[in-house]
N, C-alpha and C positions, 0 to 999 in steps of 0.2 A: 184735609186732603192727605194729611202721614198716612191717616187710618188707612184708607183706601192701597196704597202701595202695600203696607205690612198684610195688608187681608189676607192674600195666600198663601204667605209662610205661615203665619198660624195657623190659617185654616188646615194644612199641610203638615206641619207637626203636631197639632191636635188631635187628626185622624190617625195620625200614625202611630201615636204613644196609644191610642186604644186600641189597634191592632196587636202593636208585641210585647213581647214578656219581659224586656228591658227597655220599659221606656226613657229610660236615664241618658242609655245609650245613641236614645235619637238623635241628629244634631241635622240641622237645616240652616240651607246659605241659598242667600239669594243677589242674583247679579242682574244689572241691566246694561245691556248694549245695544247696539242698532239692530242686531237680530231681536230685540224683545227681551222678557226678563225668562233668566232661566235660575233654575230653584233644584240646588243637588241635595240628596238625601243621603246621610249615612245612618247606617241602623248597624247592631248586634249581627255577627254573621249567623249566629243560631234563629233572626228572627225572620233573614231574607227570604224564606220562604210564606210565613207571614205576610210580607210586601209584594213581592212578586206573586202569588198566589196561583192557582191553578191555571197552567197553560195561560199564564198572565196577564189572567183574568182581574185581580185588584190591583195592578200596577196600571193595567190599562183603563180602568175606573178612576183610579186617583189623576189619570193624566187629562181625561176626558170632564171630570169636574174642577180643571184647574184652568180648561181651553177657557170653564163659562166664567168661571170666575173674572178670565180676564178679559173677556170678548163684554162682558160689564165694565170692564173700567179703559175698555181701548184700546188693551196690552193684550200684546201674544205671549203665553206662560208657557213653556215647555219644563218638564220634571223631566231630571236625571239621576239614575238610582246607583251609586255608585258602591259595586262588589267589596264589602270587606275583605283585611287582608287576612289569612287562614280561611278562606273557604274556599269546601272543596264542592265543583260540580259533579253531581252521580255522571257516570259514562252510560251514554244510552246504546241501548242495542238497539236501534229501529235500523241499521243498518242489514243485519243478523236478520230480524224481522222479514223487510222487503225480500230478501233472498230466500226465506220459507215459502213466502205468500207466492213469488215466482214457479218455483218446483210443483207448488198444489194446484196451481193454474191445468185445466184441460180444458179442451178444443171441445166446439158444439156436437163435433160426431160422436167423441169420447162421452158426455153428460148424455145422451140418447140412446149411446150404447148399451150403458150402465140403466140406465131406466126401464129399457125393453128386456133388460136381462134381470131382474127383479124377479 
């Protein structure tokens, strides 16, 4: 029955040293308390992107094959991906963004205007 509890830290560090470039770096803990077992992740700050993937797309994979893992053994598994320290978030301009997309907005009379004047 040990096996069964360790299942998804391994499984979990497994997947994850195949993912980045310093798998050395990985390190995985796992805790259980009345909320369920929760499983934090440290990884290489050069590899978070690696983990976290596209629009959070493999973090949200790794968290989604750890529900089944545990919904197998009767336990609720939440993954926590914990920021190294030295990393820096890029600053996004989607704020910048939305205020372009605003300005280029025209009115239906504007877009018909512009058609019949072709």
């Amino acid at each position: 029955m040990t096996e069964q509890k360790t299942t998804d830290k391994d499984f979990i560090e497994q997947v994850v040293k195949m993912l980045v470039d310093n798998p050395e770096d990985v390190k995985v803990d796992r805790k259980i308390d009345e909320m369920g077992v929760l499983i934090t992740l440290d990884v290489n700050a050069k590899d978070m992107g690696m983990v976290i993937g596209r629009e959070g797309a493999t973090a949200k994979a790794l968290r989604t094959l750890l529900r089944v893992i545990g919904a197998r053994n009767n336990a609720r598994v939440n993954l926590k991906i914990n920021e190294p320290e030295g990393s820096e978030r890029a600053q996004r301009n989607s704020g910048e963004k939305r205020e372009e997309k605003k300005e280029e907005k025209k009115s239906i009379d504007d877009v018909v205007y512009d058609i019949n004047n072709l």
